[in-house]
C-alpha positions as CSV (number, residue, x, y, z in Angstrom):
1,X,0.0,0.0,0.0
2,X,1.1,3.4,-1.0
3,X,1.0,6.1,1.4
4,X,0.6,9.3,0.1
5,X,-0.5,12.4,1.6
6,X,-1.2,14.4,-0.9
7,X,-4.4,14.4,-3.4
8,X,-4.7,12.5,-6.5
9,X,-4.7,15.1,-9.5
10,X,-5.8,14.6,-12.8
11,X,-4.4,17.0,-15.1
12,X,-4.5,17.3,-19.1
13,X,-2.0,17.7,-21.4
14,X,-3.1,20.3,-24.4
15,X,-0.8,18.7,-26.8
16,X,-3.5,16.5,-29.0
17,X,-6.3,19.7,-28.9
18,X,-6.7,21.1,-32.2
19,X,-4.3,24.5,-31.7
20,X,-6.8,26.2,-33.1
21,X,-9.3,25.4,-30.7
22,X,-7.5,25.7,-27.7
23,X,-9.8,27.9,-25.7
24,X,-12.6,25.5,-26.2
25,X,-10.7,22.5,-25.0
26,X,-9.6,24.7,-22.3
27,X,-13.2,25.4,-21.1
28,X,-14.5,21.7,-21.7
29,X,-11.1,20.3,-19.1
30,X,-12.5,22.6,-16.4
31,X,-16.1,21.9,-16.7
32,X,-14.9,18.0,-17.0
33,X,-13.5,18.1,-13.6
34,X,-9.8,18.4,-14.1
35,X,-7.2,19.8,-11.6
36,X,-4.7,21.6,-13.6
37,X,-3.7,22.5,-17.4
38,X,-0.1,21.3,-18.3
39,X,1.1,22.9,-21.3
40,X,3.9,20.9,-23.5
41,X,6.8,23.6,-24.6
42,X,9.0,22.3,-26.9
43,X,12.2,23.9,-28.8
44,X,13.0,21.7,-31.1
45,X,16.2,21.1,-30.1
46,X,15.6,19.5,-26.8
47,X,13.3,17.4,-28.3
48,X,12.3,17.2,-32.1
49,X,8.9,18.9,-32.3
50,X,7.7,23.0,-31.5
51,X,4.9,23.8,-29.9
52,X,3.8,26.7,-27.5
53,X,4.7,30.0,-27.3
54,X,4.3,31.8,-24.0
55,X,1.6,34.4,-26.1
56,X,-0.5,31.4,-26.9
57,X,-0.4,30.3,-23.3
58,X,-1.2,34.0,-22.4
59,X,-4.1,34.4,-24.4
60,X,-6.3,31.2,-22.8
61,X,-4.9,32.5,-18.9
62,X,-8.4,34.6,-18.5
63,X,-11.0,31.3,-19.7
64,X,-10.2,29.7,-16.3
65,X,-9.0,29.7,-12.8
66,X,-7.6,26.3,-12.9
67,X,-3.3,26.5,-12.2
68,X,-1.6,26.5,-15.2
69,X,1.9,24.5,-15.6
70,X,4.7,24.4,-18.0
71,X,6.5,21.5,-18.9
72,X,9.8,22.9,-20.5
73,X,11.2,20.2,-22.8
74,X,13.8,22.9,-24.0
75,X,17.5,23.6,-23.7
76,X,17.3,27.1,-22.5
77,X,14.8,26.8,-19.6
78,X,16.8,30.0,-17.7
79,X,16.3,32.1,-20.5
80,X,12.5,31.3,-21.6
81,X,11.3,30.9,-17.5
82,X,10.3,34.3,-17.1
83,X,7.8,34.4,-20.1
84,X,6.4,31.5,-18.8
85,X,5.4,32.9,-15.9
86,X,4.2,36.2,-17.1
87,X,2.4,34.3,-19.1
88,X,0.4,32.9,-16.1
89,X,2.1,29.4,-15.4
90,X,2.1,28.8,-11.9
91,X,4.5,25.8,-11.9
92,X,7.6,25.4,-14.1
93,X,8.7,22.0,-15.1
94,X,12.5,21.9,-16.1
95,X,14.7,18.4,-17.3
96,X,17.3,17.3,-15.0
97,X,19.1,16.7,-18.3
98,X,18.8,20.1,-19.6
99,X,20.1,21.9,-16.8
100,X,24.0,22.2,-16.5
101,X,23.0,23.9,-13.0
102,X,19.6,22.4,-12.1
103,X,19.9,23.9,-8.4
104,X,20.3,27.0,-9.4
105,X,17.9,26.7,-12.5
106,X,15.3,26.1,-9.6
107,X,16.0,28.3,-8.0
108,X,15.9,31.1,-10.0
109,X,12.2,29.7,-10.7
110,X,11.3,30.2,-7.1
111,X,12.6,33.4,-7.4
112,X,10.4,34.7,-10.4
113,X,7.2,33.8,-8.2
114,X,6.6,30.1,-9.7
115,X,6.7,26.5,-7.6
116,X,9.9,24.8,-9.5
117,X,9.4,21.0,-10.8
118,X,12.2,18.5,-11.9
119,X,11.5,16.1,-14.8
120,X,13.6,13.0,-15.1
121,X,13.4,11.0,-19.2
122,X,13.4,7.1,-19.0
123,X,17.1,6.9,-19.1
124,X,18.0,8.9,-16.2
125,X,18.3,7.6,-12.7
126,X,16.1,9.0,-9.8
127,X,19.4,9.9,-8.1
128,X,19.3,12.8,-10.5
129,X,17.1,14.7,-8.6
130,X,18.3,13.4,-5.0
131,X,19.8,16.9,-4.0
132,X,17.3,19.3,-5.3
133,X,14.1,17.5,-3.6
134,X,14.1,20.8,-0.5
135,X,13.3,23.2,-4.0
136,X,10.8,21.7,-5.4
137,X,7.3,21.2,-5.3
138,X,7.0,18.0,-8.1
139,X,9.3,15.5,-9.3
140,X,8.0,14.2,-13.0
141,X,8.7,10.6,-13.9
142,X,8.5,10.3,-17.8
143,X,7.0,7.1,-18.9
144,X,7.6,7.9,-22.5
145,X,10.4,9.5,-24.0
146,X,9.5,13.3,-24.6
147,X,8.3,14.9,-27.7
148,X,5.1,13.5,-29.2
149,X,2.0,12.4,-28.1
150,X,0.3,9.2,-27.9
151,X,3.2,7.0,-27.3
152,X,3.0,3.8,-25.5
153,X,3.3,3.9,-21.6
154,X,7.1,1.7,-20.4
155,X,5.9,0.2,-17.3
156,X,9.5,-0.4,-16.7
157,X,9.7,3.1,-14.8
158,X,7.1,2.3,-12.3
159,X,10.6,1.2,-9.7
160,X,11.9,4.5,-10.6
161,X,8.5,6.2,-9.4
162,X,8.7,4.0,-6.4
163,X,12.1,5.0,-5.9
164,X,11.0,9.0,-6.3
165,X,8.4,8.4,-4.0
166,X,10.4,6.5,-1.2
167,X,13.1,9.3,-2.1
168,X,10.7,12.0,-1.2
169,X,9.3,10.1,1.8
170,X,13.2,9.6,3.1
171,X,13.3,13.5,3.1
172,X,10.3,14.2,4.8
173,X,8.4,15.7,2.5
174,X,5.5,13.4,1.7
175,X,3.2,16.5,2.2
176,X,5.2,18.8,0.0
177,X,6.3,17.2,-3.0
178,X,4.1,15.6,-5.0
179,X,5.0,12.8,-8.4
180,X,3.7,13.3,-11.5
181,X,4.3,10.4,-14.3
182,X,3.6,12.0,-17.7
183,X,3.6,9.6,-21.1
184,X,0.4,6.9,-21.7
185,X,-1.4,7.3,-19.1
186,X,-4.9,6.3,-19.8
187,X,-7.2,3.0,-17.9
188,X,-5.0,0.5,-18.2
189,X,-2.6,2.2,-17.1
190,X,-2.7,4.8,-14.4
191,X,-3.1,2.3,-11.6
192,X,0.2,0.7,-11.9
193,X,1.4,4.4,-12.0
194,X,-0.8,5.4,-9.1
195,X,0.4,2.3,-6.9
196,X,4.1,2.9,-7.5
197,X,3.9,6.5,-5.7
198,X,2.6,9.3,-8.5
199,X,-0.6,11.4,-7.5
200,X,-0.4,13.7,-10.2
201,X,-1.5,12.0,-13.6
202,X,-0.7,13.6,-17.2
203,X,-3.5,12.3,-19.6
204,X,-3.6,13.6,-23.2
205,X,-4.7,11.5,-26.3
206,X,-6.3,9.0,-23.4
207,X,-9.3,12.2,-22.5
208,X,-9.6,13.4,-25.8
209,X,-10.8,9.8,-27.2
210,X,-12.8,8.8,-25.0
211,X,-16.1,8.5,-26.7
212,X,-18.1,8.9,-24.0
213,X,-16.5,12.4,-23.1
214,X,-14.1,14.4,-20.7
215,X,-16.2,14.3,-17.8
216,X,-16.4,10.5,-18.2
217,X,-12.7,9.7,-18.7
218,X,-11.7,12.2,-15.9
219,X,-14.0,10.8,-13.1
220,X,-12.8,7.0,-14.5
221,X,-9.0,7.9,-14.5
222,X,-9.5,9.4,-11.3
223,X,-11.6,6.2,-9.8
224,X,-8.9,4.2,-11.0
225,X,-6.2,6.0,-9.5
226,X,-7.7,6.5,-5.9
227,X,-8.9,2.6,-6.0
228,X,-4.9,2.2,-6.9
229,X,-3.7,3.0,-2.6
230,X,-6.4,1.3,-1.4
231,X,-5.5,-2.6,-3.1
């Protein structure tokens, strides 16, 4: 059984939305129940695609209250943070592997306002993020490899979110930090995600298919994931 104190969270990725309908999307996640609006930035150097601008981000900030965060799949996350959070992104989420000086990266997050985050790729050990746990509010365990949606979830990083979780327990901050897991989460999978240690679920492709609607996939990824510490 996985103790965890702090809630499960359910919380989309805008990456398969229609860019053009972005604020519609937007509405239809909060009246569906979700917790949060993750937003996927990538450079195209850090990973392969390009996708939002801190304008677009901007222009949706007014269609809800829900907290807005940016996951920063880019080289330069010192240099872009501060758009980001003007542009009303509450949480930054930078890669352990981008970030020649990650405690100071997060720190300079803090400093702009935002909660900091730490995202680790499937390759790279939870030790990564061992040192910085005290500055951040989220550690995010990729279960794909980043860059495009609707990839296949590797169940082979549930240890590692075990290992996060145990890692942030060790510390003392089981109240504080919370694990996300980000990458093919949808119901087959978020339980085995949910029992390793994560309470914050990314779900993209999984919401937007479901043909019974939003409000039906969030309440049934959320379900599965609180049934997940109970077993």
């Amino acid at each position: 059984m996985t103790c965890v104190t702090l809630p499960i969270q359910i919380a989309p990725s805008v990456l398969p939305v229609d860019f053009s309908k972005l604020g519609e999307a937007i509405v239809a996640l909060d009246e569906a129940g979700v917790d949060l609006i993750q937003w996927d930035v990538m450079d195209g150097q850090f990973v392969p695609n390009l996708t939002f601008g801190p304008d677009i981000i901007a222009s949706t900030r007014s269609l809800t209250k829900l907290p807005f965060e940016a996951h920063l799949m880019v080289l330069t996350p010192d240099v872009m943070a501060k758009r980001y959070v003007e542009a009303g992104c509450q949480r930054l989420i930078v890669h352990a592997e981008a970030c020649t000086h990650l405690h100071r990266t997060l720190g300079n997050i803090r400093e702009l306002g935002a909660t900091a985050a730490v995202a680790l790729n499937p390759a790279t050990p939870a030790s990564a993020v061992a040192d910085v746990l005290d500055l951040v509010d989220m550690v995010l365990v990729m279960t794909v490899n980043p860059g495009f949606g609707g990839q296949s979830y590797i169940s082979t990083m549930e240890p590692k979110i075990a290992e996060v979780r145990a890692m942030i327990r060790k510390a003392g901050l089981d109240d504080v930090v919370n694990v996300e897991v980000d990458g093919g989460i949808g119901p087959k999978t978020i339980a085995g995600a949910a029992a390793a240690g994560a309470n914050v679920l990314i779900a993209g492709s999984a919401l937007f298919k479901e043909p019974k609607g939003l409000k039906h996939a969030v309440t049934e990824l959320r379900a599965a994931a609180n049934a997940a510490f109970k077993n």
